[in-house]
C-alpha positions as CSV (number, residue, x, y, z in Angstrom):
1,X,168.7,183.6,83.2
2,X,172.2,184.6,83.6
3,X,173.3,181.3,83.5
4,X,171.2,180.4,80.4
5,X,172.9,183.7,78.8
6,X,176.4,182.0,79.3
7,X,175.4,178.8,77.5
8,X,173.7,180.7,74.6
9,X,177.4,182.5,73.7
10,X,179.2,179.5,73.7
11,X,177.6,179.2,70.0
12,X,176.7,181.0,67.1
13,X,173.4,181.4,65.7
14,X,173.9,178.8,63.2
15,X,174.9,176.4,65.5
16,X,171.9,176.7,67.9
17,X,169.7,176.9,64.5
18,X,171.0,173.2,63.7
19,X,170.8,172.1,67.2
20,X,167.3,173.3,67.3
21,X,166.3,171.2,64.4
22,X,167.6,168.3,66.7
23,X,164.8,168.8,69.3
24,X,162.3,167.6,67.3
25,X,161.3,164.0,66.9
26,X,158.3,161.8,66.3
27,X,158.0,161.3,69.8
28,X,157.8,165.3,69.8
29,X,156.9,166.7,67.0
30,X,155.5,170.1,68.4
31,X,157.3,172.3,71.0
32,X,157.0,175.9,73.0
33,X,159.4,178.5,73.0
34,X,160.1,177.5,76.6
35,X,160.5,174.0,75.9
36,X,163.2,174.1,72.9
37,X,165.0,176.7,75.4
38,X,165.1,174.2,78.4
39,X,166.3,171.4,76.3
40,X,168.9,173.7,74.2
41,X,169.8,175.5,77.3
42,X,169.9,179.0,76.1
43,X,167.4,181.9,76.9
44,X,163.6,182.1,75.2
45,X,164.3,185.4,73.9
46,X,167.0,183.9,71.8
47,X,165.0,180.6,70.7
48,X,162.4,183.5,69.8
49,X,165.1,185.2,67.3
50,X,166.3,181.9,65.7
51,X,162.9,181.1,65.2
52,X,161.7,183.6,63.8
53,X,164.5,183.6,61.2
54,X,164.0,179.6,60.4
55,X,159.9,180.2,59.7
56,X,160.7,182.9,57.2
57,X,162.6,179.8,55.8
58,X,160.4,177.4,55.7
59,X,162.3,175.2,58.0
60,X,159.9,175.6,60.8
61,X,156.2,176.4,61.4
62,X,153.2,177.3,63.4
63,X,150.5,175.8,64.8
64,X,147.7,179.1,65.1
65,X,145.6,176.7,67.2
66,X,147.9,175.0,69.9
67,X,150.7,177.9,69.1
68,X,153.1,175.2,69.4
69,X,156.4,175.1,66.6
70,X,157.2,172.3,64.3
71,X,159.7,171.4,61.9
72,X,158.6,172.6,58.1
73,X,158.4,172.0,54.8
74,X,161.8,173.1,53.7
75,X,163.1,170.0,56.3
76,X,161.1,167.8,55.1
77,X,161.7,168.3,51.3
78,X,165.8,168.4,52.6
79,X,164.9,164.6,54.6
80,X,163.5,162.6,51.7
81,X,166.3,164.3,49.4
82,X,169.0,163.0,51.7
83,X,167.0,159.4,52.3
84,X,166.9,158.8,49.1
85,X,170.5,159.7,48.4
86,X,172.6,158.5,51.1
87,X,174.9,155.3,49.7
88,X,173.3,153.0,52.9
89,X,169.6,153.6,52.5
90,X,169.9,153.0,48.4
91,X,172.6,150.4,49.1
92,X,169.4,148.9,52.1
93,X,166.5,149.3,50.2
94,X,166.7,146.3,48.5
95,X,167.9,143.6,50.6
96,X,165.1,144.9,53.8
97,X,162.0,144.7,51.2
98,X,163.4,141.0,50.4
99,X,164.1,140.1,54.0
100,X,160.5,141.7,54.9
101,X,159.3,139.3,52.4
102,X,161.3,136.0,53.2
103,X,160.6,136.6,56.7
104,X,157.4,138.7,57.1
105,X,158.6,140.4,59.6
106,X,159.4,144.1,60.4
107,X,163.1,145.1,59.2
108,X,165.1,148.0,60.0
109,X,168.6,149.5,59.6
110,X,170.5,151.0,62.1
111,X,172.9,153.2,62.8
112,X,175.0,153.7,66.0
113,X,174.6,157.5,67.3
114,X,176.4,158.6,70.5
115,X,175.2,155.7,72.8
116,X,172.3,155.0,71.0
117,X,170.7,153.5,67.9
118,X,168.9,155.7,65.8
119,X,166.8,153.8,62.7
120,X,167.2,155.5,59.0
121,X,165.3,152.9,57.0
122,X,162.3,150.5,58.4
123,X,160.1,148.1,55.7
124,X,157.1,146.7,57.5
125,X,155.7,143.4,56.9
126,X,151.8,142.6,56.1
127,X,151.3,142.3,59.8
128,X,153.5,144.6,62.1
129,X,154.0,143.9,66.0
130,X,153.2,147.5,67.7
131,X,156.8,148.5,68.2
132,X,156.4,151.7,68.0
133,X,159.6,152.4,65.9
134,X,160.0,154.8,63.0
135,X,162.5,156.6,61.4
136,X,164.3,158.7,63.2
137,X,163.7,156.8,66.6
138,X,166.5,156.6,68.8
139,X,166.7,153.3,71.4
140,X,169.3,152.3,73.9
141,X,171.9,150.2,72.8
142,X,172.1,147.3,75.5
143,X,168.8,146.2,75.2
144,X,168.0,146.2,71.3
145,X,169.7,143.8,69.0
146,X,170.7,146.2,66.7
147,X,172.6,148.5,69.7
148,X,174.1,145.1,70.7
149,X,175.8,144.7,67.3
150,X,177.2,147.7,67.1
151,X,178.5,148.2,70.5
152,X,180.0,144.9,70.5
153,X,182.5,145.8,67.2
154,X,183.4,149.3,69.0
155,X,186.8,149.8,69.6
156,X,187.8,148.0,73.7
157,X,188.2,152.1,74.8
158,X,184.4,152.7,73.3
159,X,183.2,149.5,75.1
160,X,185.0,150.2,78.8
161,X,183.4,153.8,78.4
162,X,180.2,152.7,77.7
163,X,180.4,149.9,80.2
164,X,180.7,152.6,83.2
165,X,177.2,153.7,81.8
166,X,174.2,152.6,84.7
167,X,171.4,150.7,82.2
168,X,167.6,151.2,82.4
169,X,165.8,147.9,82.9
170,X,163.1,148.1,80.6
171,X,161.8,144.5,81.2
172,X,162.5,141.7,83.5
173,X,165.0,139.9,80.8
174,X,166.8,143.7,80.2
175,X,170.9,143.4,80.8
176,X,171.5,145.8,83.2
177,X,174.9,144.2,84.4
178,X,178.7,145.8,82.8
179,X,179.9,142.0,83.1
180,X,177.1,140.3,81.3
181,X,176.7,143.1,78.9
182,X,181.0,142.9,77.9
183,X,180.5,139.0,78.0
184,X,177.6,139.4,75.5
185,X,179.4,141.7,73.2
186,X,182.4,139.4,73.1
187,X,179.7,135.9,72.2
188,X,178.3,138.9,69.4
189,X,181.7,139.2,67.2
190,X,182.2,135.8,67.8
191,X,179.0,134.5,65.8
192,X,178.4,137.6,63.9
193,X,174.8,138.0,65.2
194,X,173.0,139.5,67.9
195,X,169.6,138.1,69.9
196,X,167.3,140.2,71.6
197,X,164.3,138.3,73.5
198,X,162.0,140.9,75.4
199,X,165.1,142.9,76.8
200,X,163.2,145.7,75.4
201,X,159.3,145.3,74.6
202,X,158.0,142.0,76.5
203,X,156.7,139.7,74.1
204,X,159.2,140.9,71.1
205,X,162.2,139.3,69.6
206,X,164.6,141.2,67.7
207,X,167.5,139.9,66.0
208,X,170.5,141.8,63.9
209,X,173.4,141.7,62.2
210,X,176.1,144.1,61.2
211,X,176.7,145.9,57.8
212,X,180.3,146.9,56.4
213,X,181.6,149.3,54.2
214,X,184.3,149.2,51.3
215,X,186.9,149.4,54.6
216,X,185.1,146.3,56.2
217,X,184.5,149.0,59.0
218,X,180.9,148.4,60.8
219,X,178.9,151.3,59.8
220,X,175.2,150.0,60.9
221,X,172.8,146.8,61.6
222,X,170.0,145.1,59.5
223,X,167.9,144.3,62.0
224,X,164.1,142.1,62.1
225,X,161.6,142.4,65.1
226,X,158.2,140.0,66.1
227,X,156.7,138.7,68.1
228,X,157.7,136.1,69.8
229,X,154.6,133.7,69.2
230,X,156.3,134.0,65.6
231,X,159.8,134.6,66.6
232,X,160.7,131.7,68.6
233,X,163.1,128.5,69.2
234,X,161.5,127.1,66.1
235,X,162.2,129.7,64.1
236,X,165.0,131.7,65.3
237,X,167.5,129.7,63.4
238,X,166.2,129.9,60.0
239,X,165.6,133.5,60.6
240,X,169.4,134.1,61.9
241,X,170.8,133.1,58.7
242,X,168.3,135.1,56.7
243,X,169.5,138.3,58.7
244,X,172.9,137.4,58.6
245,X,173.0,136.5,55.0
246,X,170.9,139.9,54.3
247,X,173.8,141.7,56.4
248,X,176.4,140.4,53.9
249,X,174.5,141.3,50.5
250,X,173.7,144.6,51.4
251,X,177.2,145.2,53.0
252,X,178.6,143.9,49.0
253,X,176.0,146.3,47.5
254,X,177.6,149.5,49.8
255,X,181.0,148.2,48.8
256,X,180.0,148.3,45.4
257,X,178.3,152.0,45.0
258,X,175.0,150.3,43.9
């Protein structure tokens, strides 16, 4: 407790109120007093305070039945306003629903956050693989397509200091080795594209490409994912430039303001 005590006063209210937000995800959309203090580190009578404070708000609520806590409607409202305004999701919109449609296939856009990627924007085609992705999902970067891209156009000090990482197989074809993973990232900014075959989900392909800004700085990856009965060595390379080329356009429409 005494230790938990320490690690509350290292911030103010309002910073554990907007790290508190951060707790919840799709993958966890309700949580106990004692579980947003283990994963924020502070004590439960503190948690209790902040959220009490937040539901008079409307930024979180309560379940009567389970008595669990989950985000609220004020967040919510707050989400869709700043979807629908950020400059990358209006700039996105178009070019994924034309993608979805020249491919049928599931598109994304990613973003690179920490040492993951965290989707803002997914389109789904008329017949979605179970990928169980959504916005808001975070996935590791060395086994997605989208993570490959951006990782590989990080500055050489980001990539050694991810590179000491250890990497989670999550299928038999997952790059776990530093060496094949820098060799990867250098073959990635050399053809402007990355390749994901089952490093992730077994039976799914993924491919991505990156999106600039005005700077021609990488600020996220357009990204499709099937299956592979679909997504194969007949179709990969038709599908390659329709990512790529849907990379470019949107990256022209962010440049643009549009």
């Amino acid at each position: 407790m005494i230790e938990k005590m320490k690690e509350a006063n290292r911030y103010s209210s309002l910073e554990n109120a907007l790290r508190l937000l951060n707790v919840f995800s799709m993958d966890e959309p309700e949580l106990g007093i004692s579980e947003m203090a283990d994963k924020l580190g502070i004590a439960n009578s503190t948690v209790y305070r902040i959220v009490s404070s937040m539901m008079s708000e409307g930024f979180i609520a309560k379940d009567r039945q389970t008595n669990l806590y989950r985000l609220g409607t004020s967040v919510l409202a707050l989400g869709h306003y700043v979807q629908s305004n950020l400059p990358l999701c209006k700039a996105a919109q178009s070019g994924l629903t034309s993608l979805v449609q020249q491919t049928n296939e599931t598109a994304h856009i990613g973003i690179l956050k920490g040492d993951d990627i965290i989707y803002i924007s997914k389109v789904e085609c008329s017949h979605p693989v179970r990928l169980l992705s959504h916005v808001g999902k975070r996935n590791p970067c060395h086994c997605t397509s989208s993570g490959q891209v951006l990782m590989a156009y990080q500055s050489p000090q980001k990539v050694e200091e991810y590179l000491q990482k250890s990497f989670t197989a999550y299928s038999s074809k997952t790059i776990t080795d530093p060496e094949a993973l820098r060799r990867l990232f250098h073959k990635i900014k050399q053809q402007g594209y990355a390749l994901s075959v089952e490093e992730l989900h077994t039976g799914v392909t993924s491919i991505a490409a990156p999106i600039t800004d005005s700077k021609g700085k990488i600020v996220a990856a357009v990204t499709i994912a099937g299956p592979i009965q679909r997504m194969n060595h007949n179709t990969i390379p038709g599908l390659i430039k329709m990512v790529v080329q849907t990379g470019k356009e949107i990256s022209k429409r962010l440049e643009r303001g549009e």
